[in-house]
C-alpha positions in Angstrom: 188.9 131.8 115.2 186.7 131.5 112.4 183.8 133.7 111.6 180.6 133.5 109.7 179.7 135.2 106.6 177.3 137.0 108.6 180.1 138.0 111.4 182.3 139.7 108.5 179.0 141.3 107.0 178.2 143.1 110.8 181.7 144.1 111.5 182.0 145.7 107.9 178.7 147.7 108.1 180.6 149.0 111.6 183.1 150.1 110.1 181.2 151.5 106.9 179.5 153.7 109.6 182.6 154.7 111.1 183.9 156.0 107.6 180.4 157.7 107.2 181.4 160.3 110.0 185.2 160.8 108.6 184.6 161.4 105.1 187.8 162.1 103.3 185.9 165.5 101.4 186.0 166.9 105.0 187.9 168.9 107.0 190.8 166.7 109.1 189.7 165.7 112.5 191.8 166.1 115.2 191.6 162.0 116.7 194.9 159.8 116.9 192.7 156.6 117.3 189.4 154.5 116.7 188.6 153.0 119.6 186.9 148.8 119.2 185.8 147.8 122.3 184.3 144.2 122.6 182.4 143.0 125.3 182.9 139.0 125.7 179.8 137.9 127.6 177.5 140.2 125.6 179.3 140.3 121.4 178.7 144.1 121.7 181.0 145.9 119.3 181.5 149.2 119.9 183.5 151.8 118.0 184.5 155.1 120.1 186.6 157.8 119.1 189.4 159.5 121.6 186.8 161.0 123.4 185.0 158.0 124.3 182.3 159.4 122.2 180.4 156.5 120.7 180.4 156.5 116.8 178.6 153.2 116.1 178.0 150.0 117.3 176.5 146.0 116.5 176.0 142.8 118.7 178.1 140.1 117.2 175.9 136.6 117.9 178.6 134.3 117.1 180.5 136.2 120.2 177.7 136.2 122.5 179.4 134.2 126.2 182.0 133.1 124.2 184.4 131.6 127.2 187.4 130.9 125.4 190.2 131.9 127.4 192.0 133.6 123.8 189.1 135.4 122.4 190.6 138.6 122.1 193.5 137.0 120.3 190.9 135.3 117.9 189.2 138.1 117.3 191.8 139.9 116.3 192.6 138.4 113.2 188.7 138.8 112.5 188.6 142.5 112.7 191.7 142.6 111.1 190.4 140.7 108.2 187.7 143.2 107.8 189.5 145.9 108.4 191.8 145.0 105.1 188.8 144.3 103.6 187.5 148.1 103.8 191.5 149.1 103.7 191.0 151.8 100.9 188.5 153.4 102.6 189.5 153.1 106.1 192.9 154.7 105.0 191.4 157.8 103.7 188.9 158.9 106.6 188.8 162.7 107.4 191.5 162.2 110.7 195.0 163.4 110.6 197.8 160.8 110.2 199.2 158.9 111.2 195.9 156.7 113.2 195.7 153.8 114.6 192.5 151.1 114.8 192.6 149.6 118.6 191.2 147.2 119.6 190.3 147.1 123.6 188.6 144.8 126.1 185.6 145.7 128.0 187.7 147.0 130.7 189.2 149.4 128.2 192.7 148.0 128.2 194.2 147.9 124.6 194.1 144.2 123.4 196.1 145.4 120.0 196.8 147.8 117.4 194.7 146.2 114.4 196.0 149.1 111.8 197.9 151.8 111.6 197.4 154.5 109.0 200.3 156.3 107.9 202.1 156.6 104.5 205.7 155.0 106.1 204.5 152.4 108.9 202.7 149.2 108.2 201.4 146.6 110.6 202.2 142.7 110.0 199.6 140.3 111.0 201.4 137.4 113.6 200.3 134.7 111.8 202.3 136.0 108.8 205.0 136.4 111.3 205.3 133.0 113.0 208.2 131.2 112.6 210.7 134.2 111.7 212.7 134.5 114.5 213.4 130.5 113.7 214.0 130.7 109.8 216.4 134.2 111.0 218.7 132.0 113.5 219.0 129.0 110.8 220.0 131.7 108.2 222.4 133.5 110.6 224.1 129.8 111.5 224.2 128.7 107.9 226.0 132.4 106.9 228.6 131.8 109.7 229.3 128.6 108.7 230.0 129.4 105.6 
């Protein structure tokens, strides 16, 4: 899925407020994840923390009664996108490692981990993954060929 300027401008100010409550001058907060919960019919994003407490949230237009039976796994390389985007800052937020971003349905069932913040573990986008497990068999056939 593609977005619109404007779409990576509204998911970046939510997450800019996100990192407003966590700053990293403050005293570690006690979360393991930030919650991102999108509603398809509506485009609501919004970000909760462990408790369900709501920390912010934005109506994404482009989402609005989107019917497309992948959205989740379209949007997940959108909020993943921003999420690099704002990855310096995102990575130092006031919450003890290692967290994760999640992103959710509207039924609250985990859709996927978007980022994980820890000093040893790093998440690799699909896309950059696709193809692998073909490029490891033809590698594995050519060395026992040989």
């Amino acid at each position: 899925m593609k977005a619109t300027e404007q779409t990576l401008q509204q998911i970046g100010r939510a997450l800019k407020k996100v990192a407003d409550k966590f700053p990293a001058d403050q005293e570690a907060a006690m979360l393991t994840d930030v919650h991102i919960r999108v509603t398809q019919e509506t485009g609501e994003l919004v970000v909760f923390n462990d408790d369900d407490v709501e920390l912010t949230r934005c109506v994404v237009e482009e989402w609005i009664d989107n019917k497309d039976d992948d959205f989740y796994e379209g949007i997940t390389s959108v909020l993943r996108k921003c999420i690099d985007a704002q990855k310096d800052l995102l990575d130092n937020l006031s919450i003890l490692k290692p967290y994760a971003f999640v992103l959710e349905d509207d039924d609250h069932e985990t859709v996927a981990e978007l980022h994980v913040v820890d000093d040893d573990t790093v998440i690799i986008d699909s896309e950059l993954m696709e193809g692998l497990d073909k490029d490891l068999d033809d590698f594995f056939e050519k060395l026992l060929k040989s």
